[in-house]
Each structure stands twice: as C-alpha cells, then as structure tokens.
C-alpha positions in Angstrom: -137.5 -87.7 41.6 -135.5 -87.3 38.7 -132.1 -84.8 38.5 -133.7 -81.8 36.2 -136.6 -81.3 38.9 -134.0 -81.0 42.2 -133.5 -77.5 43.6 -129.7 -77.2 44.8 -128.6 -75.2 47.9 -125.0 -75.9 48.6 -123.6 -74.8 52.1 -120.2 -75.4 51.1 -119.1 -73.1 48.0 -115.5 -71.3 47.8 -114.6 -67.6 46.4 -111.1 -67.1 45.0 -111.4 -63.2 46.3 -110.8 -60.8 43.2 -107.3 -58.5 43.8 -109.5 -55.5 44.2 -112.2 -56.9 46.7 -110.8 -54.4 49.1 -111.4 -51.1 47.3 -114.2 -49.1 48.6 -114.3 -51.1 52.1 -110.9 -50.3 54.3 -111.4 -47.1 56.3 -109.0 -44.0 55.2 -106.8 -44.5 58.2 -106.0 -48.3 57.6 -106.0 -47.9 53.9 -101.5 -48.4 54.1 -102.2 -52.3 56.2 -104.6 -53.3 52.8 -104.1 -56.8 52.2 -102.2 -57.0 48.4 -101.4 -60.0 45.9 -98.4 -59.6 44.9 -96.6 -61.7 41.6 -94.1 -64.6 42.8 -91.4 -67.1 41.3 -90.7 -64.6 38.1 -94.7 -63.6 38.1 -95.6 -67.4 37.6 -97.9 -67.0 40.0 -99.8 -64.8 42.3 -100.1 -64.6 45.9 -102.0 -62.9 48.9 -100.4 -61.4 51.6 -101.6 -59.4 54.9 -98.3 -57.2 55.7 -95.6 -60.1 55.9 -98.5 -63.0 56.1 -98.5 -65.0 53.7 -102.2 -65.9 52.2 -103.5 -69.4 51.5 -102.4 -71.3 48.5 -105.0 -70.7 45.5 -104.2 -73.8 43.9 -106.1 -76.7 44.4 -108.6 -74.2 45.5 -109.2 -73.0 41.8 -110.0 -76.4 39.3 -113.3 -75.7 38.2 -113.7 -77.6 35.1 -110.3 -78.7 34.6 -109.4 -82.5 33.6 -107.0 -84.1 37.0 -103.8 -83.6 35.0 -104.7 -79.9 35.1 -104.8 -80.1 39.0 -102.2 -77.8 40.8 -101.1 -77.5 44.2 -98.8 -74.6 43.9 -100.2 -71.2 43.5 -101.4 -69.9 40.3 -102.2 -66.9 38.4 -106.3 -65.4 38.2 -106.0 -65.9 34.2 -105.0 -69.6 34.4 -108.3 -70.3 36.5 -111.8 -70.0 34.8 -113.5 -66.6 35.4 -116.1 -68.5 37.8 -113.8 -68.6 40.5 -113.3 -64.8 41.1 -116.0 -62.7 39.0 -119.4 -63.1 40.5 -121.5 -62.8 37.3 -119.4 -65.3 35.6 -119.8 -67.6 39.1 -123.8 -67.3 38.8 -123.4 -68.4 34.9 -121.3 -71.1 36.3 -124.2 -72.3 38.8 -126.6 -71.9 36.1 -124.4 -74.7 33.7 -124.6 -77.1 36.9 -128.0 -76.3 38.3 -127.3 -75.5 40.9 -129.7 -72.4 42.9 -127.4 -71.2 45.3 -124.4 -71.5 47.5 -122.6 -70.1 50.9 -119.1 -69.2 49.7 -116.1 -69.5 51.9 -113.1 -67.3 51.9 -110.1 -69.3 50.3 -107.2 -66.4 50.7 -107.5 -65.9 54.3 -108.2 -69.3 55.5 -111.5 -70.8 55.6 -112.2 -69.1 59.0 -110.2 -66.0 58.2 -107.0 -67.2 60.3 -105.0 -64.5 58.3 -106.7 -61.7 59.1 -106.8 -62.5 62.5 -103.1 -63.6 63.1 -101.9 -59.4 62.1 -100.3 -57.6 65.4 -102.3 -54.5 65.3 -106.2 -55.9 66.9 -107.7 -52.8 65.7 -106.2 -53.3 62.2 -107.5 -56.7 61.8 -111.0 -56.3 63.0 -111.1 -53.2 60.2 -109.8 -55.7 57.5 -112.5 -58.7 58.8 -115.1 -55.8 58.5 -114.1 -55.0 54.9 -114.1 -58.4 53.8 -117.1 -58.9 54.9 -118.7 -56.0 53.9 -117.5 -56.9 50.5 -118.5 -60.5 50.8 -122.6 -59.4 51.7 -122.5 -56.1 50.2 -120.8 -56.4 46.6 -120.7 -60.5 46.2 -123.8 -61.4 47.5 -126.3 -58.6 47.0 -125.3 -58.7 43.1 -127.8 -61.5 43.5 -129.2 -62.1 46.7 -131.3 -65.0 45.7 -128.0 -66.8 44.8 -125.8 -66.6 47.8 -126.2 -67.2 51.7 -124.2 -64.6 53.4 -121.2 -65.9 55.7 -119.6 -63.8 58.0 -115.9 -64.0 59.1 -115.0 -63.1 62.7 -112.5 -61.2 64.7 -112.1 -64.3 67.0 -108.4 -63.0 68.3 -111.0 -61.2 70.6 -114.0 -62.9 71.9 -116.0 -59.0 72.8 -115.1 -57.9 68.9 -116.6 -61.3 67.8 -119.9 -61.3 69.3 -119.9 -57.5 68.0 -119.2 -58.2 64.8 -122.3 -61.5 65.0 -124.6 -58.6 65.7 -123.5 -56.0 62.8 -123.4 -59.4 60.4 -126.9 -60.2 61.8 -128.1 -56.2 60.9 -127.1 -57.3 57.4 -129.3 -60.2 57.2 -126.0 -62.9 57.8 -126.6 -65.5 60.0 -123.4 -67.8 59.7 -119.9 -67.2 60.3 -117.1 -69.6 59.7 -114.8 -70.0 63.1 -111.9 -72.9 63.0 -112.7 -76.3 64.0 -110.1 -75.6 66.8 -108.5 -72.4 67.8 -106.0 -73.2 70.0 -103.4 -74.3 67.6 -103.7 -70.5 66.5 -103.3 -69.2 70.1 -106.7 -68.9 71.0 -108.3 -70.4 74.4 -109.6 -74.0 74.0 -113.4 -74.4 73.2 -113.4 -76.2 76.3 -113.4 -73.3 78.5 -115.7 -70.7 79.6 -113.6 -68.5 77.3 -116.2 -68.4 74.2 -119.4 -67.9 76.1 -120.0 -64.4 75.1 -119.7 -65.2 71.3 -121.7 -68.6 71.3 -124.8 -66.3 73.6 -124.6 -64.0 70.6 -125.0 -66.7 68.5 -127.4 -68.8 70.5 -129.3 -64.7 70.7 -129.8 -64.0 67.2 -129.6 -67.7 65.5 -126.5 -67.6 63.9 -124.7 -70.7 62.9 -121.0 -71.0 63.7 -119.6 -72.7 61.1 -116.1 -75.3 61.0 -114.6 -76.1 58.1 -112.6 -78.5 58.0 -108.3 -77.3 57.3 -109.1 -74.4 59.9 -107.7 -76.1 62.5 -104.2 -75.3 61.9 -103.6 -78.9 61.8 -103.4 -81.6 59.0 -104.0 -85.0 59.1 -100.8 -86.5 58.1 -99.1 -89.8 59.5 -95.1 -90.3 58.3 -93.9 -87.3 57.4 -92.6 -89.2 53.7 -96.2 -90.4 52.9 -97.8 -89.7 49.4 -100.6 -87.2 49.5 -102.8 -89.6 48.6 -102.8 -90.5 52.4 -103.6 -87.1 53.7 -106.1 -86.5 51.1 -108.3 -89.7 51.8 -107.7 -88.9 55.4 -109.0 -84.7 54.7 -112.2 -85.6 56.1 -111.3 -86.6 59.6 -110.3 -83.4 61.0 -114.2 -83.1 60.8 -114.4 -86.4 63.2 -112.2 -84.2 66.1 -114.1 -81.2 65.4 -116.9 -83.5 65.9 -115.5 -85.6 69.0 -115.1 -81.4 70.4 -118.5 -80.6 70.0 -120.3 -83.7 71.6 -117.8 -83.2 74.8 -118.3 -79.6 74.9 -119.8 -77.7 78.1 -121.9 -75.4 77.0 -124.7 -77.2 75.6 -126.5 -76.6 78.9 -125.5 -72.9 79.1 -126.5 -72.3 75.3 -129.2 -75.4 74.2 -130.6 -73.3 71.1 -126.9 -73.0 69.5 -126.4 -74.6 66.3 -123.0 -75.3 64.7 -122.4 -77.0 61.4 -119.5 -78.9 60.3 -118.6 -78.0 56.8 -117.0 -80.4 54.4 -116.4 -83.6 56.1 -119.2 -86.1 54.7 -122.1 -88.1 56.6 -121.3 -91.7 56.3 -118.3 -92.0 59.3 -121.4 -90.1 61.8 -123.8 -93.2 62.9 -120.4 -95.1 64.2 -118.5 -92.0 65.6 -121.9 -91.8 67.9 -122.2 -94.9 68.1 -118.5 -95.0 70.0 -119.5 -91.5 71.8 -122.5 -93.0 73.4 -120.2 -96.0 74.6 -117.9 -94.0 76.0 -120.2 -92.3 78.1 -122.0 -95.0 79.0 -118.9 -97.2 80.0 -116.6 -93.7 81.4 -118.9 -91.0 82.7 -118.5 -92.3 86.1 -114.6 -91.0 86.1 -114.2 -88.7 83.2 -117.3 -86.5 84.5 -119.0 -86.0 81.1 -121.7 -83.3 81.8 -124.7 -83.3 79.2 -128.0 -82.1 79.2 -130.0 -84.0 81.4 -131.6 -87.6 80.1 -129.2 -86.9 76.9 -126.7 -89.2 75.2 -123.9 -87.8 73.4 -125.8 -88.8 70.0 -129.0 -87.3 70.6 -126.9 -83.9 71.3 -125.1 -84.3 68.2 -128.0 -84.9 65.7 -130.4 -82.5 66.8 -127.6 -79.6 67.2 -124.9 -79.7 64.7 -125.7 -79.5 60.8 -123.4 -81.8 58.6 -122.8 -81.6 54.5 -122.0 -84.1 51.8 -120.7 -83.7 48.2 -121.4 -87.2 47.1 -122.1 -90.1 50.1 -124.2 -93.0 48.6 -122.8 -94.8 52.7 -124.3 -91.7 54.2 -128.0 -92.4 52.8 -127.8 -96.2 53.4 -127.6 -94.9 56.9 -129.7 -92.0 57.0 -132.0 -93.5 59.8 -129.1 -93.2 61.9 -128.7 -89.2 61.0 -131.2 -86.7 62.0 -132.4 -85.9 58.0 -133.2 -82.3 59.4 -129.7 -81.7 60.1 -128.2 -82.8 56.8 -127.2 -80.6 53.8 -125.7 -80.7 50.7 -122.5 -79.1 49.3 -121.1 -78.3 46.1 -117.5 -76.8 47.2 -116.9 -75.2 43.8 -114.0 -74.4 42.5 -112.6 -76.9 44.9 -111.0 -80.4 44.0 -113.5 -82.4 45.3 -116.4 -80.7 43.9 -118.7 -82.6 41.6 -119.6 -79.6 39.2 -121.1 -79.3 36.7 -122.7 -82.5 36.7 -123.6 -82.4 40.6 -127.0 -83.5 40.2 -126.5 -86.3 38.2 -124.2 -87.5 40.7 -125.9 -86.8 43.6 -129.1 -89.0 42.4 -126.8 -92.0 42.9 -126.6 -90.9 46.5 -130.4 -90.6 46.3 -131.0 -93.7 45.2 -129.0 -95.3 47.4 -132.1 -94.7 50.4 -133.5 -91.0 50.4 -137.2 -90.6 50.2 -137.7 -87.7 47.7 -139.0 -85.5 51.0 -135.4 -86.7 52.1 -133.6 -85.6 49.0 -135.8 -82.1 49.4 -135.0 -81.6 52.7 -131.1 -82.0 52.1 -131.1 -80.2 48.7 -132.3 -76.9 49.7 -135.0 -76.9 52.7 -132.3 -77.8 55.7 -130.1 -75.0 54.7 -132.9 -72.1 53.9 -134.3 -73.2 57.6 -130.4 -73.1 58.6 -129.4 -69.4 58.0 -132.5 -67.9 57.9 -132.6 -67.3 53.9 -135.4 -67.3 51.6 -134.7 -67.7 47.7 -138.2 -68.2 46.9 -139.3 -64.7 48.3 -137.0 -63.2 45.2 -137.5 -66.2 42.7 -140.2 -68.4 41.7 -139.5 -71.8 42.6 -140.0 -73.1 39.3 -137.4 -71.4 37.9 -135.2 -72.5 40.7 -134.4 -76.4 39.4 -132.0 -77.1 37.7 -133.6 -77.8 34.3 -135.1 -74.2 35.1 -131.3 -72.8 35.5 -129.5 -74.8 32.6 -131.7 -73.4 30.4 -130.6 -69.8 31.3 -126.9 -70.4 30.7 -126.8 -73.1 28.4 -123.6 -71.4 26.2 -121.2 -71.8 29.2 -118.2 -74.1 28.7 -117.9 -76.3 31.3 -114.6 -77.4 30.3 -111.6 -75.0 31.6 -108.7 -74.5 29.1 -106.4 -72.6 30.8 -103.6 -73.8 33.4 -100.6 -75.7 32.8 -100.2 -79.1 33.5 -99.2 -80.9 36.9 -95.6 -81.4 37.2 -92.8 -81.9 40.1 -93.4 -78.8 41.4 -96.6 -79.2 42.7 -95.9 -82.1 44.0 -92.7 -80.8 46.0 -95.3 -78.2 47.2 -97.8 -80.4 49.1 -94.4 -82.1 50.3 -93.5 -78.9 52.0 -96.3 -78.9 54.2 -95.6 -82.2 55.8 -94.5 -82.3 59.4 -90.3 -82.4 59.6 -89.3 -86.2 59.6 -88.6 -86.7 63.7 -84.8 -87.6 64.9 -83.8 -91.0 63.9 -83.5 -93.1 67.0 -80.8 -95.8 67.6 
C-alpha cells in the first residue's frame, strides 16, 4: 500500500466555531443569553463567553500549519489563525492539501463535550443553545459537504431526559455520535457508576449512537507538582484516556445495554494491550471481594475490545501490538488544527505506523472502514471512491499553502498561561 492510494477518515478533527455560528439558530425568545466573543487584553485577543462563562482557550487549539515557535497557549485572534480553522470551504481545501476524505469535528469553544453550554443556570436556556449549536454544526458546517464531515452531536447532559431527547432529534438528522465528558462528576453530574445515565445510554444503545470521550473533558488534568514544566502534563495528555478507560471496563451497564458502543477519542492505542492486560488481573486476582459484575464468561478485555472504539494520530507501538487490539475497533484521527495533529503530511506519516505491522486490509479498516461502520456514514454513496484517496484529493487543491504565516511568536506569556492552570502549590509542611 503506498500513501497516495489510502482513503483518510479521521474521527478526531476540531472546529474553531466562526463568531457568527449562532445567527439563524437561537430561538427569538433566547436570542439576549447568545453566546458572544468578545476582544480581551487591549483586543490582542479574542474570547468566547456564555453570559459570565468564560469559553475554552483557542490557542493551542488553532496551529494548523504553523512552525513550533509559532505555537500559542494564550488565546488569539481569528485573523492570526489560518482560515482552515473557522471557514468551512477553506477547511475542505485544507483536507484536500493533506488528503485527507473526511473528518468528525469537535467543538473547541465550549469544551470538547460542550461543558460550557451546560454549566449556564437557566436549563431551558442551555438546552436552546446545545440545539443551536448543533443545528449549526449538521445543518450549515456539515451539509455544506456532507460527504466530508461525520456529524457529532453535543448533549444537554445537565439533564439526563433532555439528553436522550436530544440523541433522538440528532438521530432524525442522520448524527449518530455525540461527545459526553470522560467523567461528569467533576462538573456536578452523577457518577457513570450509577443507575443515573440509563435512560441516555438506552437511547443510545436504541438507535446506535456512539457516545463519544474526549479526552480534557473531564474537568481534570493530569498534572503531578504543581511547579512542573508542561512538558510533563503534555506527555502525560493521553492518560486521562487510560481512567476514562479503567471507567468503562468497570462499568455496570454492559449487561443492561450490551449493543452500546463508546469511543475514546484522542488518547492513542499502544498503552491498551497492558492496561487490559492489568484489568484482566485484577479481576481474576480481586473479583471475589471487590464484586466486579461483567457479562457472563467475559473478561474485562474481551468487554473492552469488542465495545469501545479507540483512535491514533501516529502509533508505530500500537501496530506492533495490533493482535492484542480488536482491528475492528480501531480508527484513525487527524485532530486538525490541533497541536498534535500531523497535517498536511498525515499520510506520509501514518505509513510509518503501517509499516510497523498492519496488513493493508488492516490499514483499510482503520483508515476509513471502522469509522463509516462506526456512525453509520457513507461517503461513497455521494463520491466515487476513486476520487476519495488522497492522490485523488491533492490534486483538487493543489494551490493551498500549507505553511501558516500569521501569529506572533511564542513568548512568556504563553508560558505564564499554561502555568495558570496548574493546581495551587499545597501548604508547606514542617
């Protein structure tokens, strides 16, 4: 297989919401409660907010194209990001340059399971602005080209009854994913290990909706000393996936709901084989006191691979060990305009983690085939697959600069900004 003939599906992709995503979607009566952005320090940069809630941080979020001295982690202005980002024509010309076919896009402003929108004190105010927002999201962003885009729903998940409602209105649209954070009780919300989520998860489980974690939607980071650099909390990004993960293979509902699928978005492949590996100790050594229910005759590893979807960006580790994974569970992600994100030369850099021990019906099945099957979406009913690959889709764009020359340059500032997300140093003892 070479890198012009793969067909790209990423399930991790980001939007950097335009400032006018709203208009035409808020009702008349909640038009005054419209989230805004709003210019900050001098109009250096320019925010989000939800009344007096501050939005997430677009800066890290937004460095498509740029070289790592251009990396920011304060907020920045739409102009001194590349158009990509924001404007969905401009995104597709973008996917084009990398070859890549299609994506699902994640909300960046609100948090990547829409934590702002559902943190507002009026409930019927912030299930009419997660309605908007998605309504934008499926009707504006992703029916400008709906062989381009997997639909993914946000959810009003400050109420479990509005939730599972909205699941069904997403469904009527044709969306069959939703982002929900990797753990909601840090935002107030009942545990996943109570009864409490039922109703949304049989919703789910009804109409095969995935329910999507991302990791960072926990509310939580993974820091250690409260003075370490961030190059500590950014190797150790990934491992909120490993709780989310350690959730799901304890859960109790798999019996209640054996047909629901979750996915767990952004956290790499390669640390799965041993995390089961411990998970099927545990319950082999522990079940007799810590009461582990699972489906009958199942180990906490069978449960896992055969009913949570996992994503990559680049994992050579994650191939060597693909015998360990269940290949129909794995996908692949892009997570443009993110940091980590490999455009535009993903392909050529994910054949190094083909090489490294996927058959090519392997490298199909992760490219593209795991995630159509996934959310129910069918580019090749609109396109014809030949013109899907990514020599197919460089050729259509092939005047796009890749290179973004906008931005300033990294300084103290940003640095003093990831600083001030870092737990408060505890009281010194003796």
């Amino acid at each position: 297989m070479r890198a012009e003939d793969l067909v790209l599906v990423s399930v991790d992709d980001h939007i950097c919401e335009p400032a006018d995503m709203f208009e035409g979607h808020v009702p008349a009566k909640f038009q005054q409660f419209t989230p805004v952005v709003r210019d900050e320090k001098g109009g250096d940069v320019q925010q989000w907010y939800y009344g007096d809630i501050r939005g997430r941080n677009l800066g890290l979020n937004a460095v498509a194209g740029k070289p790592p001295e251009l990396y920011n982690v304060d907020a920045l202005r739409y102009e001194s990001m590349r158009p990509g980002c924001y404007d969905v024509h401009e995104r597709v010309r973008d996917m084009n340059a990398g070859g890549q076919l299609a994506g699902m896009n994640f909300p960046n402003w609100t948090g990547f399971a829409g934590q702002v929108l559902n943190q507002g004190p009026d409930p019927d105010v912030n299930e009419a602005m997660v309605r908007a927002y998605n309504d934008w999201h499926i009707d504006t962003w992703c029916a400008s080209y709906p062989d381009r885009f997997i639909p993914l729903g946000l959810v009003p998940w400050f109420d479990v009854e509005r939730a599972a409602a909205e699941v069904e209105r997403l469904a009527d649209k044709g969306c069959h994913a939703i982002t929900f954070p990797e753990n909601p009780q840090p935002w107030g919300a009942p545990s996943l290990h109570t009864d409490h989520w039922d109703r949304l998860f049989a919703t789910c489980q009804d109409l095969g909706t995935v329910v999507c974690m991302h990791i960072g939607s926990s509310g939580k980071s993974a820091f250690t000393s409260h003075d370490a650099p961030p190059s500590v909390a950014m190797t150790l990004s990934g491992v909120s996936s490993a709780y989310a993960g350690a959730d799901l293979v304890w859960g109790n509902w798999w019996e209640r709901f054996p047909d629901l699928r979750f996915a767990l978005s952004e956290g790499d492949v390669g640390w799965i084989p041993h995390f089961l590996q411990r998970a099927d100790h545990v319950y082999q050594r522990h079940h007799g006191w810590t009461k582990a229910r699972l489906p009958e005759g199942r180990l906490p590893s069978e449960v896992f691979l055969e009913r949570v979807y996992v994503c990559f960006i680049q994992d050579p580790v994650g191939a060597e060990l693909i015998a360990h994974l269940d290949e129909d569970m794995v996908c692949w992600e892009s997570d443009y305009p993110h940091s980590d994100s490999t455009w535009p030369n993903a392909p050529e850099v994910l054949m190094e983690t083909v090489a490294a021990g996927l058959t090519d019906e392997q490298a199909e099945k992760i490219c593209h085939r795991n995630a159509m099957r996934a959310f129910q979406w069918d580019p090749f009913s609109i396109r014809p697959r030949e013109k899907c690959t990514v020599a197919a889709l460089r050729a259509e764009s092939p005047d796009v600069d890749t290179v973004t020359r906008v931005g300033r340059l990294a300084d103290e500032r940003d640095l003093a900004t990831w600083q001030s997300y870092a737990p408060p140093a505890p009281a010194r003892v003796g």
